[in-house]
N, C-alpha and C positions, 0 to 999 in steps of 0.2 A: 504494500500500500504506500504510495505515495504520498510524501508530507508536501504542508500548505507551501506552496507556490506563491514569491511576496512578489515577483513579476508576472502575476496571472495575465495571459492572453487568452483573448476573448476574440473568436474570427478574425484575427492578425492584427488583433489592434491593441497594443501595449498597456496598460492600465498603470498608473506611477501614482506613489501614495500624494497625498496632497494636504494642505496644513489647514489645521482644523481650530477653531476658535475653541474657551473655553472662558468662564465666568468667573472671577478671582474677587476675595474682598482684601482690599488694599489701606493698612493702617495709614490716617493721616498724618501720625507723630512720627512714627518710624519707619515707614514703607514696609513693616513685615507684611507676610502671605496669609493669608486663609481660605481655604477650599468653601466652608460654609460662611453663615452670617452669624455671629455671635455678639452680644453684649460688650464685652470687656477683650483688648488684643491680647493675646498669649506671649507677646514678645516685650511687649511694652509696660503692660496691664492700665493702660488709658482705656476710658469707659466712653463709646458709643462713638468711637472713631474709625470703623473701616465704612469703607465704600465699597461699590461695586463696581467692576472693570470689565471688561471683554480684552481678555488677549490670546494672541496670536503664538498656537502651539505650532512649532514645525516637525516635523516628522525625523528622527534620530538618525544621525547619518552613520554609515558605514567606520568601522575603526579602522586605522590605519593613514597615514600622512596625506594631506590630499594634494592638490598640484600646485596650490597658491602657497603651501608652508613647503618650509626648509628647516635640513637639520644641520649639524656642525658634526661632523668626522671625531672631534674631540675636544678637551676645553682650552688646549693650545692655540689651537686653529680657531675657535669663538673669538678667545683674546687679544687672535689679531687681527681680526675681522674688525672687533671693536675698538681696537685702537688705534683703528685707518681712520676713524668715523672722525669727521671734525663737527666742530663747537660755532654754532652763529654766536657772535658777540654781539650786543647792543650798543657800543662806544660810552658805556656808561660801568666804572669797575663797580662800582657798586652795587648794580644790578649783575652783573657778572658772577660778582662774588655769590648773592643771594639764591642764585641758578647753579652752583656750585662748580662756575670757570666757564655759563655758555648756556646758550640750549642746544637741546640734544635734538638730530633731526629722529623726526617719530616719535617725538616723546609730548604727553600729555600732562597740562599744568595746570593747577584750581587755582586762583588765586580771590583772595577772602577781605573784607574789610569794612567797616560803618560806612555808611551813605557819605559822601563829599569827602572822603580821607583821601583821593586822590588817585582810584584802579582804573578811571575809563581813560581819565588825561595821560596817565603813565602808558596804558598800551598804545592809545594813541601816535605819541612821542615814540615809540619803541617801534610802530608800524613804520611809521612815517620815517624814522632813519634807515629800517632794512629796506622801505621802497625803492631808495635809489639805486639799486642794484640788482632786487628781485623782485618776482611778485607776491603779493601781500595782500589778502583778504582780511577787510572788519569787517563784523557782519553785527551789524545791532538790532536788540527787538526793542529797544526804549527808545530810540531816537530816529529820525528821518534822515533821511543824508543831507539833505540842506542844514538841519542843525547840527550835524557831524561836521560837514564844512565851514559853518560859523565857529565851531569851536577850535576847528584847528588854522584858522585863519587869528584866531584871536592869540592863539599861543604862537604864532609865526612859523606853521607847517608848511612841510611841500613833500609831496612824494610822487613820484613819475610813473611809478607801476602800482600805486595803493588802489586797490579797488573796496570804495565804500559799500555797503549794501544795507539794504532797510526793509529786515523781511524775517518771520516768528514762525518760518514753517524751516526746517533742518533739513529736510529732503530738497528743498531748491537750491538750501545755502552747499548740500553737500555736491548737488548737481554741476553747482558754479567752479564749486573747487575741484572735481574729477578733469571739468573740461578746462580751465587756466592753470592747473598744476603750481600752487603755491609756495613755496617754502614756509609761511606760517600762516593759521588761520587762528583768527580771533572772534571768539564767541562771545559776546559782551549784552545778556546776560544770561547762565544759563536755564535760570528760570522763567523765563521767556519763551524757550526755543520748545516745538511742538513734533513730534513723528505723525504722521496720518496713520500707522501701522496702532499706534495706541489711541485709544479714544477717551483716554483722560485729558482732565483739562492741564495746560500748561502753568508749572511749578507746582505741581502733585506728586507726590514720591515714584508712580511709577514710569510720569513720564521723565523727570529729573534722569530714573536710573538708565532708562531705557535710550534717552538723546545722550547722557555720556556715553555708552554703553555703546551705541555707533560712532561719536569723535572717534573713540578708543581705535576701535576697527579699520576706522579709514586711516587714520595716523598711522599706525603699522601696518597698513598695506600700500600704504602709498609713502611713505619718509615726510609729511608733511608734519610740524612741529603745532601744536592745537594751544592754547592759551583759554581757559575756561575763567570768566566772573563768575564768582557767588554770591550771592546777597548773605548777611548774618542775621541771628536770630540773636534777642535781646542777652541770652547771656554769651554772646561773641563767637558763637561754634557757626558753621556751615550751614544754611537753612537746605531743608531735604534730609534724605535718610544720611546714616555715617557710611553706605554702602560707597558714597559720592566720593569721598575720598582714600577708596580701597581701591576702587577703579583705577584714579591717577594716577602719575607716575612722581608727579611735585605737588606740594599742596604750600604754598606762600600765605603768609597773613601779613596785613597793613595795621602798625600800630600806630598810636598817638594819642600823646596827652592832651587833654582837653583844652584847648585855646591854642595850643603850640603848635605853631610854622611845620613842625620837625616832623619826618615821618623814617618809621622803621619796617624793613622788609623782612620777616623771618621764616627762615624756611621749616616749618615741622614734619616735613615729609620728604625725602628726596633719595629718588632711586640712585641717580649718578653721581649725587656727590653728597658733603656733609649735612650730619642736621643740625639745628638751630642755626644757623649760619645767617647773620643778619647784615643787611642794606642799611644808609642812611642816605636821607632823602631831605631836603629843606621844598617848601612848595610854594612860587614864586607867581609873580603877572606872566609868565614866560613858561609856566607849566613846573616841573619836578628837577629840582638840581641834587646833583652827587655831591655831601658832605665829605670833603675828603680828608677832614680831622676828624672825625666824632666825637673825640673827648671835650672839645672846644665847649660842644650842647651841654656836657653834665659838670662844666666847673663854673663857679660863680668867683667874679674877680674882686675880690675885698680889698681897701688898698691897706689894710694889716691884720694879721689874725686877728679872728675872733672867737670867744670861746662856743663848744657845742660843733667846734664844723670843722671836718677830716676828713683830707683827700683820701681815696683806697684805690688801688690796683686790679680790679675785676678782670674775667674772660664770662664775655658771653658768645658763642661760635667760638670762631677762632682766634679771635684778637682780642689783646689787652685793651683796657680801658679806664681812663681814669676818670673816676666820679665821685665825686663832691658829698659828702655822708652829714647830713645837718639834725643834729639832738636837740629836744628844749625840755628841760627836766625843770618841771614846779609843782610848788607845794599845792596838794590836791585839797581840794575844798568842799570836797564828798565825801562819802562813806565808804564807797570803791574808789578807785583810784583807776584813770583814764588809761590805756595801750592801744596808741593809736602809730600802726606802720604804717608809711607808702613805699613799697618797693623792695620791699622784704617781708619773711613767712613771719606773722604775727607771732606764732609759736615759738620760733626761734627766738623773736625777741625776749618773751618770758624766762626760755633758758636762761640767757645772758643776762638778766635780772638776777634772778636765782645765783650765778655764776661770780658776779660781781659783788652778792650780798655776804655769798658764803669766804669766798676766798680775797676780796680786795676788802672788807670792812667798807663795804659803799651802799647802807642800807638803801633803797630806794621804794620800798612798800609803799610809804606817806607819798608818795610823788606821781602826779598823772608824766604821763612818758608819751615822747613824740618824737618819733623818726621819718627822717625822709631822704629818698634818694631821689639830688637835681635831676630835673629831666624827663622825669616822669618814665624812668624807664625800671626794667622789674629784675631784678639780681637774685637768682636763687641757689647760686656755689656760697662754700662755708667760709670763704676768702674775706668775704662780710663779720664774720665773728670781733674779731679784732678794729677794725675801724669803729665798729657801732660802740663796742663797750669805753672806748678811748673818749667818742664823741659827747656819751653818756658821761664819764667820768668829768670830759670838760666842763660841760654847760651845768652840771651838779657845781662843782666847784669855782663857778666862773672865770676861770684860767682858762687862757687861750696857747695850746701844744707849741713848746719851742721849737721858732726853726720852721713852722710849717712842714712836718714830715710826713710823707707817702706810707701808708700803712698797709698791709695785708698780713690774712693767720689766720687759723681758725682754732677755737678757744674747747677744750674738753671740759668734761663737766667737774674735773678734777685739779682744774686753773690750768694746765699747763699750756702753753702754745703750741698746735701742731702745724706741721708743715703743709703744703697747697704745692698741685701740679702747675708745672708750665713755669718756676721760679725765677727762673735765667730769663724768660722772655720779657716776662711783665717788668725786672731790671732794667733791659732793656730799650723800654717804650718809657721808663723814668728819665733815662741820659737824653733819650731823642727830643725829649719835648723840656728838658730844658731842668730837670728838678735838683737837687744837690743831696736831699736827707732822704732816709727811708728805713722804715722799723720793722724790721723781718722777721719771722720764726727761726732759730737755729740753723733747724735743721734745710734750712733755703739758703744759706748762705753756700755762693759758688767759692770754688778751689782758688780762683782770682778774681779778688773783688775788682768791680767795674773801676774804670780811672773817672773822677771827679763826680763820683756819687760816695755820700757817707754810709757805711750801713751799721745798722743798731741793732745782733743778732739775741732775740728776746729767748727764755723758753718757757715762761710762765709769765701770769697775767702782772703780780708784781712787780717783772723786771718790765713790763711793757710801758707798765703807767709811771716807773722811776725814770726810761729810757724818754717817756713823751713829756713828764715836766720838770726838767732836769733845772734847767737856765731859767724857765719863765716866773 
């Protein structure tokens, strides 16, 4: 007896399976799945959030390689495959750095950030420089091309191969881009963008997943590099499911402090190169400039010490950083007592309370506490231990640290100072920008000290606070 036959013919006429729709309920929170309708989602447990979807099932294809994939012989041969592949620059290091030395061609990017912090002018700017030499699809669903063109006549654009477009359906944008063969295409927004294959409405979890879900596709089968906007949700994540950024290959965030010029680029996701590896950006009449000091944004220029405020030596990514650590320690006029951080783990703070009380005789219970890092930027290496407790120690005392000294260390719960990665470098971003003092943990101290820097090798909290008000 003969088994079923999945290529039945029928009087010489082939019959080929064909794709069949099916009925899904679709979480609004999370984009999980559900076969039936239920009350409460099983992934999320939000109450009276799915919908109903009709999607599009296709039929299971045969295993084995098909003709459009390739494999690699081995992981020698991958390797050099990969390291033929070059890097688009944007003529901005900053962004450079951010993309982790480039974009990659075929490589897919989210990039995230509050309404007006500056993601549609930035690609923009980014379009508009690779135009002059290739082609370049934006593609917007917020805007019309005439106001596309007033904005980038306003920042002083020109691009010779930039093709605008003003159109919320994906399949014409992808249409556009099979037949002009782009080097990068920009999706600007992708909650905007719609499949006709889904018949949910646009910026719904399934279409979200489903229009990355084709970027993804066409990037890797054509070498074109994809640049996706996200809009955020009120507590700063990705609006859409987290599926959104499993997909990509980069996922960028736009930071910034509330009134400030200054913006920062950090990468939280990145297949080709580091992560957290952060951009600085100032944002100008003329669109987005490359800060090419950064430290310049987190130091405030006093014209003499004052107490409560200590420079520290941070890495956030890859590069040293100097930023400005300001205390104000006063007598509490409650019943609790104020701990208020900007820019470090509150918790932390308390340790170093605790730390100071037990081992420096620096009670500070009676005292509302307030720390800030200039800048508004967010430090979460232990390198912070030691500057905070010093800045603490100042503004309690109101003595202002002799010398102005560069601080980093991180403090155990046992007072001693411990040592911090990357020693030798953060030394050396103190010589480059010009500083002369600096109060290290021991065990950082290099085998030849720097010429024309002092260093102050601490190994307890003790010696730190005898080592920072020695003279003053």
């Amino acid at each position: 007896m003969r088994g079923p036959d999945h290529s039945c013919r029928r009087s010489g006429v082939a019959f080929t399976p064909v794709a069949r729709t099916q009925t899904l309920y679709v979480c609004r929170a999370c984009g999980g799945e559900a076969l039936k309708w239920q009350g409460q989602c099983a992934h999320c447990r939000e109450w009276d959030s799915l919908e109903a979807v009709t999607a599009v099932r296709g039929t299971r294809e045969r295993a084995g390689l098909s003709a459009a994939s390739s494999a690699s012989s081995g992981l020698a041969e991958g390797a050099a495959d990969a390291g033929a592949q070059t890097r688009l620059t944007f003529g901005m290091a900053e962004l450079d750095r951010a993309f982790g030395g480039g974009l990659v061609a075929g490589s897919v990017t989210l990039l995230g950030g509050e309404p007006g912090i500056g993601k549609s002018t930035l690609l923009l700017q980014v379009a508009a420089a690779l135009a002059a030499e290739q082609v370049i699809v934006y593609a917007s669903g917020e805007e019309s091309v005439p106001q596309i063109g007033l904005r980038a006549r306003r920042l002083g654009l020109a691009g010779a191969q930039l093709l605008l477009v003003s159109d919320g359906s994906l399949d014409a944008i992808l249409a556009l881009a099979a037949e002009r063969e782009p080097a990068l295409l920009v999706i600007d927004s992708i909650q905007t963008m719609r499949l006709a294959a889904s018949e949910s409405s646009p910026g719904s979890p399934l279409q979200l997943r489903d229009c990355t879900a084709a970027l993804v596709r066409y990037a890797k089968g054509s070498g074109c590099a994809v640049i996706l906007v996200g809009h955020v949700t009120k507590d700063g994540s990705i609006a859409g499911p987290k599926l959104l950024e499993h997909l990509v290959d980069t996922v960028l965030y736009f930071e910034s402090d509330a009134g400030s010029r200054y913006r920062m680029l950090r990468a939280t996701k990145n297949r080709f190169g580091p992560v957290n590896e952060l951009g600085f950006f100032a944002m100008s009449e003329t669109g987005l400039k490359e800060v090419r000091n950064p430290s310049a944004i987190f130091l405030s220029r006093h014209p003499q010490p004052v107490p409560g405020s200590v420079v520290m030596v941070a890495r956030d990514g890859g590069r040293p950083l100097l930023i400005e650590v300001q205390a104000l320690v006063d007598r509490s006029r409650f019943a609790a007592p104020r701990r208020v951080a900007q820019g470090v783990d509150a918790n932390r703070l308390s340790m170093l309370l605790a730390i100071m009380s037990r081992h420096a005789e620096l009670p500070l219970a009676d005292y509302d506490v307030f720390v800030n890092l200039v800048g508004g930027i967010e430090i979460s290496e232990t390198s912070t231990d030691l500057p905070l407790a010093l800045a603490l120690a100042s503004s309690l005392r109101g003595r202002a640290l002799s010398d102005a000294p560069v601080v980093f260390g991180e403090l155990g719960l046992t007072g001693e100072v411990r040592p911090v990665a990357h020693g030798e470098e953060r030394l050396r971003e103190l010589i480059k920008l010009g500083y002369k003092r600096a109060i290290v943990p021991r065990d950082n101290l290099p085998r030849s000290p720097p010429a024309g820097l002092a260093l102050h090798p601490v190994a307890s909290l003790g010696e730190a606070l005898a080592a920072a008000f020695a003279a003053s």
